[in-house]
VMD Tcl script that builds the backbone (N, CA, C; Angstrom):
set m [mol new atoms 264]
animate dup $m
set s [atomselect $m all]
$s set {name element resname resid chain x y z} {
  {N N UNK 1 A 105.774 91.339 95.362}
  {CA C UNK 1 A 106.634 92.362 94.787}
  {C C UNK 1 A 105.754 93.314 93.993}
  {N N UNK 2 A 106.292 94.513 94.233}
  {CA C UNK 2 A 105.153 95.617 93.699}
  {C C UNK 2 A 106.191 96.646 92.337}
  {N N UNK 3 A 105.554 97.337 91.633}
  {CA C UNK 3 A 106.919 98.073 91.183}
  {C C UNK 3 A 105.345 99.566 90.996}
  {N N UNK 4 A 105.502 100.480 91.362}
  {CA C UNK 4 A 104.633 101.841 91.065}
  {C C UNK 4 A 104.008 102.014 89.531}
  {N N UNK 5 A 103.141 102.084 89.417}
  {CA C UNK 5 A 102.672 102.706 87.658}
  {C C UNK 5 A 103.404 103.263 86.098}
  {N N UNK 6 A 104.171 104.796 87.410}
  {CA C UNK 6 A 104.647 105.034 86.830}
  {C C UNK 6 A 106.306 105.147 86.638}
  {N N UNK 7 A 106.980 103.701 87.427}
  {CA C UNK 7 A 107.727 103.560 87.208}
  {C C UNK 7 A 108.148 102.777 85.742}
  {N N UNK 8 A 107.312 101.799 85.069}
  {CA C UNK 8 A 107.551 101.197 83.884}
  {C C UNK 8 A 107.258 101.846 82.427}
  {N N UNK 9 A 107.981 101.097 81.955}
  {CA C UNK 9 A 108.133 102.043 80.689}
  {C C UNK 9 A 107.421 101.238 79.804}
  {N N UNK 10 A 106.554 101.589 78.288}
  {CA C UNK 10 A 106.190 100.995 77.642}
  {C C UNK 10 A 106.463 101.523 76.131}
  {N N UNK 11 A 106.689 100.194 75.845}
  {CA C UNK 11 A 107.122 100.336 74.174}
  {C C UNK 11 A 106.520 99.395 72.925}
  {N N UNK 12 A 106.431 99.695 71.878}
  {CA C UNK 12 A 105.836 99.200 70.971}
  {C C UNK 12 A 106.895 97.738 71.080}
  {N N UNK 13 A 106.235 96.623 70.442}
  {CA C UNK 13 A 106.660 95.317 70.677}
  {C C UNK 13 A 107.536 95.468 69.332}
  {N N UNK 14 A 108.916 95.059 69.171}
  {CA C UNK 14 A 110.100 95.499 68.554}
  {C C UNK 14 A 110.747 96.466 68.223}
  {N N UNK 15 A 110.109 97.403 69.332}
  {CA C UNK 15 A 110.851 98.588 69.121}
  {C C UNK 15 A 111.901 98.793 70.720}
  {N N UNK 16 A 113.072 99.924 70.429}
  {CA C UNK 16 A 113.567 99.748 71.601}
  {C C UNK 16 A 112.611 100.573 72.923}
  {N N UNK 17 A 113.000 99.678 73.841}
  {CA C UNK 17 A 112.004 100.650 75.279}
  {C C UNK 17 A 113.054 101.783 75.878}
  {N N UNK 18 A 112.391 102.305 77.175}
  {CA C UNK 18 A 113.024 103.468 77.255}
  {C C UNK 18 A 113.807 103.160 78.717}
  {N N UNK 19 A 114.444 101.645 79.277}
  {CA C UNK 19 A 115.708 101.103 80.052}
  {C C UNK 19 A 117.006 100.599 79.519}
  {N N UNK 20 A 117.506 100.175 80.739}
  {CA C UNK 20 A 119.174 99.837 80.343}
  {C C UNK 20 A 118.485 98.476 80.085}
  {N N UNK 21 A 119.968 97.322 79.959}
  {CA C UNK 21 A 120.049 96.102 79.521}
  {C C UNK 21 A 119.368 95.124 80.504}
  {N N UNK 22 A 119.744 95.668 81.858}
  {CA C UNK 22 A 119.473 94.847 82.945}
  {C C UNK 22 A 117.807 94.807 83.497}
  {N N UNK 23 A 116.866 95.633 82.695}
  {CA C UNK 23 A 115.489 95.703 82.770}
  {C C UNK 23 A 114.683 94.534 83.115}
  {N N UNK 24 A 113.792 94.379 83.815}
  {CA C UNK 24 A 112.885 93.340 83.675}
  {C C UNK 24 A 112.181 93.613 82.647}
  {N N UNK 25 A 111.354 92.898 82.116}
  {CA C UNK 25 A 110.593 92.883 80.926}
  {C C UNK 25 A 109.552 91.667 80.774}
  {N N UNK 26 A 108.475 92.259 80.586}
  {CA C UNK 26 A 107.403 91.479 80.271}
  {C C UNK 26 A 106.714 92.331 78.655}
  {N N UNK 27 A 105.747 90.654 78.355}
  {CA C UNK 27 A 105.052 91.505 76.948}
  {C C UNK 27 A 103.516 90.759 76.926}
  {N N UNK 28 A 102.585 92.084 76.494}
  {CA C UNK 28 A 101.649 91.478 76.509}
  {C C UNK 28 A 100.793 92.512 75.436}
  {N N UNK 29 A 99.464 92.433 75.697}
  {CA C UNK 29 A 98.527 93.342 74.599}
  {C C UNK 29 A 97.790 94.480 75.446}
  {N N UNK 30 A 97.745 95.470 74.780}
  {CA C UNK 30 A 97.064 96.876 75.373}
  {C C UNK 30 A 95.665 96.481 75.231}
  {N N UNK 31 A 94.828 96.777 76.495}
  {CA C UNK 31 A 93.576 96.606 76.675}
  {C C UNK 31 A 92.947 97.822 76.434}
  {N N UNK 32 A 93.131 98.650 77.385}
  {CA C UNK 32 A 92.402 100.450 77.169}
  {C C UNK 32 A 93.966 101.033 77.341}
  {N N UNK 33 A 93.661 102.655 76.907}
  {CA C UNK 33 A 94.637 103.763 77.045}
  {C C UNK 33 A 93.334 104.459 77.617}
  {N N UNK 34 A 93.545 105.310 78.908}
  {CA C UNK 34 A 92.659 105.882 78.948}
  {C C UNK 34 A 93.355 106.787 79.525}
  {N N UNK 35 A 93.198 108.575 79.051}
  {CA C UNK 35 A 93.086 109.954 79.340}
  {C C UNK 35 A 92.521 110.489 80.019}
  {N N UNK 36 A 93.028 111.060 81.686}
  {CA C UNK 36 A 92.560 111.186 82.935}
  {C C UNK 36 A 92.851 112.535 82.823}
  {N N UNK 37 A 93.053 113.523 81.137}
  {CA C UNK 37 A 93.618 114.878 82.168}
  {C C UNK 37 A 95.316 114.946 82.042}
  {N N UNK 38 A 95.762 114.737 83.320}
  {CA C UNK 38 A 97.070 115.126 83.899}
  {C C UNK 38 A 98.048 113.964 83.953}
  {N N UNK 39 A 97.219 112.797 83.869}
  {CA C UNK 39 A 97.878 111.302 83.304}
  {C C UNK 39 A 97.084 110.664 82.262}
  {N N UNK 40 A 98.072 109.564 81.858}
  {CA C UNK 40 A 97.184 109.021 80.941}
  {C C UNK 40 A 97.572 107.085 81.487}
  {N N UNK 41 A 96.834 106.223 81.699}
  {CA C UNK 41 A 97.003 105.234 82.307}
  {C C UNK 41 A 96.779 104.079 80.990}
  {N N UNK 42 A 97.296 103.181 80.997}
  {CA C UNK 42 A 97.114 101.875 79.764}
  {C C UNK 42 A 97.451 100.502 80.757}
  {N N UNK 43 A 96.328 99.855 80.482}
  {CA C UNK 43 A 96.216 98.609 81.041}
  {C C UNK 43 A 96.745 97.695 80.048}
  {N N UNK 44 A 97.477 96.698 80.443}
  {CA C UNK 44 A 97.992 95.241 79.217}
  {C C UNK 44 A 97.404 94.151 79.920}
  {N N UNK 45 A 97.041 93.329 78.956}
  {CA C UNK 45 A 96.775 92.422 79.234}
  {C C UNK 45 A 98.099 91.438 79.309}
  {N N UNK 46 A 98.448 90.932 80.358}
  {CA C UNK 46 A 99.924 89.658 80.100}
  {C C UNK 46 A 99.547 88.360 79.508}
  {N N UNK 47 A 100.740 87.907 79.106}
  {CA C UNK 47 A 100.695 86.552 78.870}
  {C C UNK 47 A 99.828 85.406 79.776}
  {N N UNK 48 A 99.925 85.400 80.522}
  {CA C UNK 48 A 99.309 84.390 82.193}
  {C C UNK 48 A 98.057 85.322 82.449}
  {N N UNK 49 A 97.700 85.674 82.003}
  {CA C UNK 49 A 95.633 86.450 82.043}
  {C C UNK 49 A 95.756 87.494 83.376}
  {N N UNK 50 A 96.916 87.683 83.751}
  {CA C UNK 50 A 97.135 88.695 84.207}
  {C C UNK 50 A 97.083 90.817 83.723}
  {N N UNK 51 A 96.898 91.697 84.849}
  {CA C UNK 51 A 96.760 92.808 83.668}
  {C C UNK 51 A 98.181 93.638 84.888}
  {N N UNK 52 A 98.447 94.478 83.502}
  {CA C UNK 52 A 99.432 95.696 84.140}
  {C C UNK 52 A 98.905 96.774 83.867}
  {N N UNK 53 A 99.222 97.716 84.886}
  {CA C UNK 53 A 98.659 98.898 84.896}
  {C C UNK 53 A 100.054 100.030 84.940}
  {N N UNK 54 A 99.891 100.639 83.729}
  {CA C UNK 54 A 101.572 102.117 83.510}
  {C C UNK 54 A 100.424 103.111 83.617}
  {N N UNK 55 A 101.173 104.192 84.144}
  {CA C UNK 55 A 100.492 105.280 84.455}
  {C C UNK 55 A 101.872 106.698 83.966}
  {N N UNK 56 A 101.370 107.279 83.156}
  {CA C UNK 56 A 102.597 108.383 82.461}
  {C C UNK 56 A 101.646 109.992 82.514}
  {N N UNK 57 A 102.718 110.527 82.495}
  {CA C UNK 57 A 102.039 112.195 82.448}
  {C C UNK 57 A 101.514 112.090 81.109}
  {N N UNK 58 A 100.547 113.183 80.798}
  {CA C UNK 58 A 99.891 113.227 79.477}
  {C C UNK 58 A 100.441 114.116 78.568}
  {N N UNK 59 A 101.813 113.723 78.565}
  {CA C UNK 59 A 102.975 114.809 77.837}
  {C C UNK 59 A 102.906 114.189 75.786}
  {N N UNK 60 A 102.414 113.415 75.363}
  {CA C UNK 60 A 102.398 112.761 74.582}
  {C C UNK 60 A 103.619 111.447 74.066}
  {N N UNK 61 A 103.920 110.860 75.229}
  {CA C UNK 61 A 104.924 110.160 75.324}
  {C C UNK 61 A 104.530 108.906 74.792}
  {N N UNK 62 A 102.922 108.875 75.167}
  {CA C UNK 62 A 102.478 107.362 74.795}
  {C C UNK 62 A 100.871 107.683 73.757}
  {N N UNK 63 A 101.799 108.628 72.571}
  {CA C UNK 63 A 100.715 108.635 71.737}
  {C C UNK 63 A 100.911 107.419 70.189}
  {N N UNK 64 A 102.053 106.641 70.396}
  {CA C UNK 64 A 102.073 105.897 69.513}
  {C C UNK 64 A 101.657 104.170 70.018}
  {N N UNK 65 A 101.010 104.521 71.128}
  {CA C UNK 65 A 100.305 102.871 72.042}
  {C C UNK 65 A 99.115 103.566 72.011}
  {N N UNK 66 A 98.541 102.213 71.361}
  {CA C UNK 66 A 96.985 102.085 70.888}
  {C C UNK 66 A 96.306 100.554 71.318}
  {N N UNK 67 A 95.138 100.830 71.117}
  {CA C UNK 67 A 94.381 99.457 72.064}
  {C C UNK 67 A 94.588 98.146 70.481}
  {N N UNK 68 A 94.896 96.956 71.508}
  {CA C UNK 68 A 94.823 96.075 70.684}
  {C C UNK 68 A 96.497 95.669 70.419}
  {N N UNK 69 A 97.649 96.716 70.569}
  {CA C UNK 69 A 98.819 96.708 69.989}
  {C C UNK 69 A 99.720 95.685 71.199}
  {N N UNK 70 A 100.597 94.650 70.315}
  {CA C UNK 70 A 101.366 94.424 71.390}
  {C C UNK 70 A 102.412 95.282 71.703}
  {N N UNK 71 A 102.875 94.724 73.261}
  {CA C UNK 71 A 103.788 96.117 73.540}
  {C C UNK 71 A 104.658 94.974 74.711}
  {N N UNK 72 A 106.097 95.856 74.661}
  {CA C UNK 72 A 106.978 95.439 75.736}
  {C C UNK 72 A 106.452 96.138 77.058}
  {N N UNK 73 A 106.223 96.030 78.417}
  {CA C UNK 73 A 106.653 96.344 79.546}
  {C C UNK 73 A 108.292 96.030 80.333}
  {N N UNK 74 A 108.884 97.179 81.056}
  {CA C UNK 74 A 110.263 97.333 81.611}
  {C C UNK 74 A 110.030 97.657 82.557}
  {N N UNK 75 A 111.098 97.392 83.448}
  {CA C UNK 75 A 111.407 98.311 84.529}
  {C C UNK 75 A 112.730 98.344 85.592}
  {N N UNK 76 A 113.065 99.106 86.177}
  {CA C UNK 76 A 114.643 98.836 86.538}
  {C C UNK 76 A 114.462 98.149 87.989}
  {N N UNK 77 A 114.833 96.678 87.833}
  {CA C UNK 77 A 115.009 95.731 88.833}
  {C C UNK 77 A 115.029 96.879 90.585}
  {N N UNK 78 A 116.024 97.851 90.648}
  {CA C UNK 78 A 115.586 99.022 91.731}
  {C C UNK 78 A 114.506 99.540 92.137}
  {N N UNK 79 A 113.417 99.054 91.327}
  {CA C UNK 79 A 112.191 100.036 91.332}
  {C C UNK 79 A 111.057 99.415 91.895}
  {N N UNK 80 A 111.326 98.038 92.271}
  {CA C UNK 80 A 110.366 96.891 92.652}
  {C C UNK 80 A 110.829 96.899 94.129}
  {N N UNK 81 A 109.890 96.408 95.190}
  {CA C UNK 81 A 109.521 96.542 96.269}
  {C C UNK 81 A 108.927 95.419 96.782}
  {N N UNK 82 A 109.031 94.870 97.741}
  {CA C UNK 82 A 108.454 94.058 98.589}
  {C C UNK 82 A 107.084 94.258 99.634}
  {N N UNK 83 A 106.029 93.783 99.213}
  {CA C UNK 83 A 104.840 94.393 100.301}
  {C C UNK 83 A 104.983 93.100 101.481}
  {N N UNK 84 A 104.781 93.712 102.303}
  {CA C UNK 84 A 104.389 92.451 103.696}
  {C C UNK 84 A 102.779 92.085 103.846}
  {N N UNK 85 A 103.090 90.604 103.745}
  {CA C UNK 85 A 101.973 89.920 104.111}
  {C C UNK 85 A 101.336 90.074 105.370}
  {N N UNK 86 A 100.044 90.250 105.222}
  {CA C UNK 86 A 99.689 89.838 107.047}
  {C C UNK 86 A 99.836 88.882 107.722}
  {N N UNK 87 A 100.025 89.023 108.437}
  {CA C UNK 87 A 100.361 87.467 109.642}
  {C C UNK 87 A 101.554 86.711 109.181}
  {N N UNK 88 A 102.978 87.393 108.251}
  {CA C UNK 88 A 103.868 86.708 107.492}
  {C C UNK 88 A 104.966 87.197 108.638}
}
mol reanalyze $m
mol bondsrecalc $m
mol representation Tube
mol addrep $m
């Protein structure tokens, strides 16, 4: 299951995020924010040593996520996708 970059939303850890009720949600710690220009991309580190990757326009939406901060990840259960395996 895949869900796009910049489909998830990220929010400071007790603050509200920017989905409905029915959101998936994960939480973990910001590794880098890094400023590409025309996006700005932030990697988390998850709980299970896993990383997520959000990808947002560089509108200043995610100038209050900083490295080190925990943070909620969301996203609307619609927005996730199924990839096919080879030979599945």
């Amino acid at each position: 299951v895949a869900i796009r970059p910049e489909r998830v939303w990220i929010a400071p850890d007790g603050e509200p995020g920017g989905g409905g009720p029915s959101d998936a949600q994960l939480s973990g710690v910001v590794r880098t924010c890094n400023y590409l220009g025309a996006v700005t991309q932030v990697i988390v580190s998850l709980g299970d040593g896993r990383t997520a990757l959000i990808q947002r326009t560089s509108d200043g939406r995610l100038a209050g996520i900083t490295e080190g901060q925990r943070v909620r990840l969301g996203w609307d259960p619609a927005a996730a996708f199924v990839l096919p395996i080879d030979g599945a």
